[in-house]
C-alpha positions in Angstrom: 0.0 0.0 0.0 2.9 2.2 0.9 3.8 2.4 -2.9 0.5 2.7 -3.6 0.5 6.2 -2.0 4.1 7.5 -3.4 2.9 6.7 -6.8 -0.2 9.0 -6.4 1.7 11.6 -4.6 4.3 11.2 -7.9 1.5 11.4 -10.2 0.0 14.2 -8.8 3.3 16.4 -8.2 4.9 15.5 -11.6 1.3 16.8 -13.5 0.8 19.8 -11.1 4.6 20.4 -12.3 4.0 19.8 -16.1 1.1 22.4 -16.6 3.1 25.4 -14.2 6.6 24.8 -16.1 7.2 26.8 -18.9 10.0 24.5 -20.2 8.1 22.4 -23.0 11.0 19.7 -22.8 10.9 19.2 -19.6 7.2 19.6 -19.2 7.0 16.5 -21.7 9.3 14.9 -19.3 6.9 15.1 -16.5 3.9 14.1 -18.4 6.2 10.7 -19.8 6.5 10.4 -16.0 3.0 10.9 -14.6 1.9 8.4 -17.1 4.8 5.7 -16.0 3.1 6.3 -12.7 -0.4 6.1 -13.8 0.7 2.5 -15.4 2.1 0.9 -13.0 -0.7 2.3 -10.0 -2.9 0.8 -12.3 -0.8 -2.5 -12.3 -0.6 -2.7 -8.7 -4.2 -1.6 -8.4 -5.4 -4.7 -9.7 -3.1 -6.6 -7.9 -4.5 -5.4 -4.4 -8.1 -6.1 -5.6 
């Protein structure tokens, strides 16, 4: 469960981060990241159920 949590607090940060920066490279780098997250909550997600 513990990972569970970082990977939504990741998610969250790394999305909040993307739409603020102004930095379109690194921007895209955070959005390739929040969706790494979003894949593998989803993996563990179904896992726990």
């Amino acid at each position: 469960m513990a990972r569970i949590a970082y990977l939504k607090d990741q998610l969250a940060r790394a999305e909040r981060l993307a739409k603020a920066i102004l930095d379109q490279q690194t921007a895209e780098r955070l959005q390739a990241f929040a969706a790494e997250c979003r894949t593998e909550l989803q993996i563990l997600s179904r896992r726990a159920a």
